[in-house]
N, C-alpha and C positions, 0 to 999 in steps of 0.2 A: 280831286276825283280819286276813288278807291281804283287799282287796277282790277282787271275784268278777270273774272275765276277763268284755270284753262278747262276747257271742255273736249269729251272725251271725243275719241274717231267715230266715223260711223262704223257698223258692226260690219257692212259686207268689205268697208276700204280696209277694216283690220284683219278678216280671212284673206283679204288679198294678199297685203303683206307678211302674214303669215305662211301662205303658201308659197312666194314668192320667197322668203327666207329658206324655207326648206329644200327648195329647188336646188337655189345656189347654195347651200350644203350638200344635197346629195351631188352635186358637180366638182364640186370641191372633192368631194370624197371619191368619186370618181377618178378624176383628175391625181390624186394620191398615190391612188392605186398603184402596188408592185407588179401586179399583171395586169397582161394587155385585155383590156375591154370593148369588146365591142355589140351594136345594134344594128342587125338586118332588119329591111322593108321585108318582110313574107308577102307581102299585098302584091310588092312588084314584080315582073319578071328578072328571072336568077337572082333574087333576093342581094339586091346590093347593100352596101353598108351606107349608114348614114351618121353613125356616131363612132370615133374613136378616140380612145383617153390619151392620153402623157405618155402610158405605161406601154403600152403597143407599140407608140413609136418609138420608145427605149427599147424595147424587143426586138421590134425588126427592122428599124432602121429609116421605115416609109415613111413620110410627112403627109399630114392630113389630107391636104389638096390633092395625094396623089392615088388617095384610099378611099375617099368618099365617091359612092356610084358606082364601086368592081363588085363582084364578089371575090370573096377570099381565099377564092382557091390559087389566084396569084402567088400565095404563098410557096404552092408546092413545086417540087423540082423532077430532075432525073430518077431518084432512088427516093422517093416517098413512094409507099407502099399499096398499089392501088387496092389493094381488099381493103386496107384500113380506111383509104377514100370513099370506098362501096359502102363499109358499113357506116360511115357518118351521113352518105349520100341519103342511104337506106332508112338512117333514125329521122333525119329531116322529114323525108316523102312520109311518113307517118303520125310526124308528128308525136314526136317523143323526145326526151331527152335523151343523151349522149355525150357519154366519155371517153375521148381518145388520143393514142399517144402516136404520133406520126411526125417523120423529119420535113421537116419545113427549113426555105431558105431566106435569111435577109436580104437587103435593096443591095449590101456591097456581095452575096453569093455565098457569105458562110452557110453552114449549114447548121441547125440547131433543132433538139429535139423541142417539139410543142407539146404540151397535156392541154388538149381544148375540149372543153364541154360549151354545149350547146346548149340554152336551154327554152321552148319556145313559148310566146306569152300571147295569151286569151284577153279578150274582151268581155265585156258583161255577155254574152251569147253565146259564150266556149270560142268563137274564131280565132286562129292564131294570127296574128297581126306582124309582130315583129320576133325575132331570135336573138336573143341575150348569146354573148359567146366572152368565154373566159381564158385566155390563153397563158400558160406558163412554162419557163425556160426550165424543163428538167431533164438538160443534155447531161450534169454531172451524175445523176440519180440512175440513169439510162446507162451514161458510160459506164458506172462501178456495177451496177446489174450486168452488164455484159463480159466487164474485168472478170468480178465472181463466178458466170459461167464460164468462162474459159479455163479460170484457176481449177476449178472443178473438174474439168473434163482433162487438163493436165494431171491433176490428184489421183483423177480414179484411172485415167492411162497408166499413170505411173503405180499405184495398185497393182493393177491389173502385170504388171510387167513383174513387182513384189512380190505377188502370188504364186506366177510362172516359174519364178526362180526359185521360192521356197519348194514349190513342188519337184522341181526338181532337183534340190538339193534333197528333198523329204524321198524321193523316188532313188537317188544316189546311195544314198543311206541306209537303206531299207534291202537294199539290194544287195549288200554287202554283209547281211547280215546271212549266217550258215543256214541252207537250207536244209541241211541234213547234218546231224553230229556225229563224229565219228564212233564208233561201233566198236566195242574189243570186249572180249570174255571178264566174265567179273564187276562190270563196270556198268553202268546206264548214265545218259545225258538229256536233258529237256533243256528248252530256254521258250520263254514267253515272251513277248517284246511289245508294247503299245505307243507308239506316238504320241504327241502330246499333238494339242490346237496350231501350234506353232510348229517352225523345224528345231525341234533341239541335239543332244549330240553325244545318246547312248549310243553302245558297240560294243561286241561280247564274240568270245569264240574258245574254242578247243581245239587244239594245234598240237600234230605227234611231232615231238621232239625227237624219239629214237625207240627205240625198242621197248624200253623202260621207261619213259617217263612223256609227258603229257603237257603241254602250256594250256591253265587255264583264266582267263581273264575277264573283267568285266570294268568298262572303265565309262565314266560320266563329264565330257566336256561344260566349265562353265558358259552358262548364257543360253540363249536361243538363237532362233534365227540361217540363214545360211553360212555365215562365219562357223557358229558352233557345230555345224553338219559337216563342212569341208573338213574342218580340222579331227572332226570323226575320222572322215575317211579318211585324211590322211596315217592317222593313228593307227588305222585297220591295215594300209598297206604297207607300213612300214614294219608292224608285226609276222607280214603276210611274206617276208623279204626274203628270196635266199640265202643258204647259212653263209657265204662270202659278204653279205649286205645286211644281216639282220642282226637286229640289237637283241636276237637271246642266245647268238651261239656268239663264240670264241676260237680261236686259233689253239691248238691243239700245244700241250707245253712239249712236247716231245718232238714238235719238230715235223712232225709226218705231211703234215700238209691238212690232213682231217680237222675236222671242228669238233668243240667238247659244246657241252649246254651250261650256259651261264647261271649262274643263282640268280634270284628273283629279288633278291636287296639291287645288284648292279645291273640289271635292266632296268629297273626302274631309277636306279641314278642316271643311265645312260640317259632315259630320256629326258630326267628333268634340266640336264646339261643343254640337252636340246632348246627344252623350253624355258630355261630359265628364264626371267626377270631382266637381262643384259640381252637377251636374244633377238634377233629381228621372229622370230616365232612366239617373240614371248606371250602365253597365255596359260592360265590353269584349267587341270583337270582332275580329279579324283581317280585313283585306281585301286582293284584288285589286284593281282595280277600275284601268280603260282603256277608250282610244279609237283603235277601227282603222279605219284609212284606206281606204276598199275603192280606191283610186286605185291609190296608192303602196304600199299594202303594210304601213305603218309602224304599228306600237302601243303608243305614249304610255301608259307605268302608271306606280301607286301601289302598290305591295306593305308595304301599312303591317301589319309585324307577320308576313307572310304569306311563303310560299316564293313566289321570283319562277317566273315560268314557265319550263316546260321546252322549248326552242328546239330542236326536231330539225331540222338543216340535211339540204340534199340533198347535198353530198358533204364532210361534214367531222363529226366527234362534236357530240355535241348538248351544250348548254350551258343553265345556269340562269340566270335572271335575279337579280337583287342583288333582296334584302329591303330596302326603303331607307327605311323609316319603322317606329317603332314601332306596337303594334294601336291602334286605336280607342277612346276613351273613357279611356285611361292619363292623357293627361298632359291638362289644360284651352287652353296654348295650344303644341301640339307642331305642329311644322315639319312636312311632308312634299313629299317630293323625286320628282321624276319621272325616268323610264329608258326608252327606245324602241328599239327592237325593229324590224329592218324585215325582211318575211316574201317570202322570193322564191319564184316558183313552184316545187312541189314539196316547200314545205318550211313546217312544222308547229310549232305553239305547243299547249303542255298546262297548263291553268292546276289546279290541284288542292288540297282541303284534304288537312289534316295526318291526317287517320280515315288516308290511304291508307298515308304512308311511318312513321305511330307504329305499326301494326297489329304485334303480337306474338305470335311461337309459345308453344310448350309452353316452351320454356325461359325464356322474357321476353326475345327478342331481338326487334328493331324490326327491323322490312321494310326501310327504310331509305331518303333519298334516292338514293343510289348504284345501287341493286337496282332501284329506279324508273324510272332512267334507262335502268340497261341493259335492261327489258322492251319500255320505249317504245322506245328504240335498236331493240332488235330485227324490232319491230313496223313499220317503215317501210315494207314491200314491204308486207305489209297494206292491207288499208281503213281507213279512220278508226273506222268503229266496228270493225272486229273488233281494233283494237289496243287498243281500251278493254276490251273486251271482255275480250283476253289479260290485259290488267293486271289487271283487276278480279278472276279467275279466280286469278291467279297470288297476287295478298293470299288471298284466300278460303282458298288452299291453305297459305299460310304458318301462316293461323291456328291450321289443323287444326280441333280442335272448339270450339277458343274463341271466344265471341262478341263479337262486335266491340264495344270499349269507344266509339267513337263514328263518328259515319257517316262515311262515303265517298265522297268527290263528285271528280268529276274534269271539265271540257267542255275539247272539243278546239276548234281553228281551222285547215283547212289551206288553203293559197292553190292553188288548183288550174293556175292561168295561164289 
């Protein structure tokens, strides 16, 4: 006998087990699952659970037997959030879906953040029948969301306290600068002064020396910030010092007991001794710093590091002074050299930090010394202040809307006759 051909299934025992194959895969794949799954009765009252996977009870600890039949609000504890219960409460009674992030506790009492969406499921009629519910463990995600705002609210606390201080270092600074210059026949004084975005650590003054003669300075701390404003001021009061304490006068060679007025080369050694580079003060700064003769006219300076001044004559171009030392606090025993200047009536001295000729457009081009000159050039028929005035206008404009990366300072000298 030949054996018997096999013949196929019938069609409806093959959907069976077709369907019956897929069942146990999606259970399977339930079963998988990283998060916890579960299926409420909606039909019954308080919609209890009747299905829970693997992944749930790796979450939270419960074993089936002791989950099937509650609802799930057993989860929650002391400090779950009850708005956030309202509004899951709320998505339910409408029958909607919903996603939410609430502290939930496991079977041994840890606590652990849950992200459970709900999601409700219809029959061929729209009824909702059952509630699909998806739960995941994202206490780490929760945690570092909370670390970040607190780091934030430390950041801008401590802002907030950065600003306080800059201001007042900016309000320090500012305050010490001369409200009024002194005033003597012959002679006129302006100074314009702009802050920068930052605190940085211009300072400028005109100081009577004695009868005759005059301390004029202008001097540009590097850096920004409130370091570079203290050591402003400290720079101002140490200039500001009486002739027993201050670095421009001297002990008298004759013995008497009176002070003579220092040159303007050893004041400014004095103070780089101070700041040298070995110093517990050590830091630089750029200076002007001279002595004008209200007699003769003439102004003996130090431009250590610094743009010498700008010399607008009365009938010839204006001319800058030589830079003739390096800045301040660089070298421990650096030389500095002096250059005089003699001022005939009508004719005008500009002593100015660098805030004015570094100041940059939109493109990153520098205002420039050149440009500088030719404003003050211009400015001659002017008044003393309105020429500062123009200048300071004319930077402003260069910048556009860019904010000044450091201040501005300019004082004028003109010898009137």
């Amino acid at each position: 006998m030949f054996p018997s051909t096999p013949q196929p299934l019938p069609a409806g025992l093959l959907d069976k087990q077709e369907a019956q194959a897929q069942l146990i895969l999606k259970d399977r794949a339930l079963a998988a699952c990283a998060e916890g799954i579960t299926i409420a009765d909606a039909r019954l009252p308080d919609q209890p659970l009747i299905y829970i996977n693997a992944g749930f009870e790796r979450l939270t600890g419960y074993p089936v037997a002791e989950v099937l039949g509650r609802n799930c609000r057993f989860l929650q504890g002391p400090e779950t959030d009850p708005a956030t219960v309202e509004t899951l409460r709320q998505a339910i009674r409408e029958q909607r879906a919903v996603t939410v992030e609430l502290l939930n506790y496991r079977k041994d009492g840890t606590p652990f953040w849950n992200r459970l969406s709900i999601t409700p499921v219809r029959d061929e009629a729209g009824v909702v029948t059952h509630l699909i519910g998806v739960q995941s463990d994202v206490t780490a995600e929760v945690e570092a969301k909370e670390g970040l705002r607190l780091a934030n609210r430390r950041l801008e606390s401590a802002a907030r306290i950065t600003k306080q201080d800059l201001e007042a270092a900016a309000e320090s600074q500012q305050a010490l600068l001369p409200v009024d210059l002194p005033s003597f026949p012959g002679f006129r004084f302006a100074y314009r002064s702009r802050p920068c975005i930052d605190v940085g650590g211009d300072s400028l003054n005109v100081l009577s020396l004695d009868d005759q003669h005059l301390a004029v300075y202008v001097l540009d701390v590097s850096g920004h910030g409130v370091a570079a404003a203290l050591l402003s001021v400290t720079l101002t009061y140490m200039l500001l010092a009486p002739p027993d304490r201050s670095l421009l006068y001297h002990a008298a060679a004759d013995g008497s007991g009176a002070y003579a007025v220092t040159r303007p080369a050893e004041v400014v050694a004095r103070l780089n001794r101070q700041f040298s580079p070995n110093s517990p003060m050590a830091r630089y700064f750029t200076m002007l710093y001279g002595i004008l003769n209200k007699r003769t006219g003439e102004f003996c300076y130090v431009a250590a590091g610094h743009l010498g001044p700008v010399h607008v004559r009365a009938d010839a171009e204006p001319l800058t002074g030589e830079t003739t030392s390096i800045p301040v606090g660089v070298l421990a025993h650096a030389a500095y050299e002096e250059r005089t200047i003699t001022l005939a009536p009508g004719e005008r001295l500009y002593l100015c930090t660098d805030g004015l000729y570094e100041s940059e457009n939109g493109a990153q081009e520098e205002f420039g010394v050149e440009r500088l000159i030719e404003v003050l050039d211009e400015g001659r028929a002017a008044s003393l202040e309105e020429s500062l005035d123009s200048l300071m206008d004319r930077v402003e404009k260069w910048r556009g809307g860019n904010g000044a990366a450091d201040d501005s300072s300019i004082l004028a000298i003109e010898r009137t006759g």
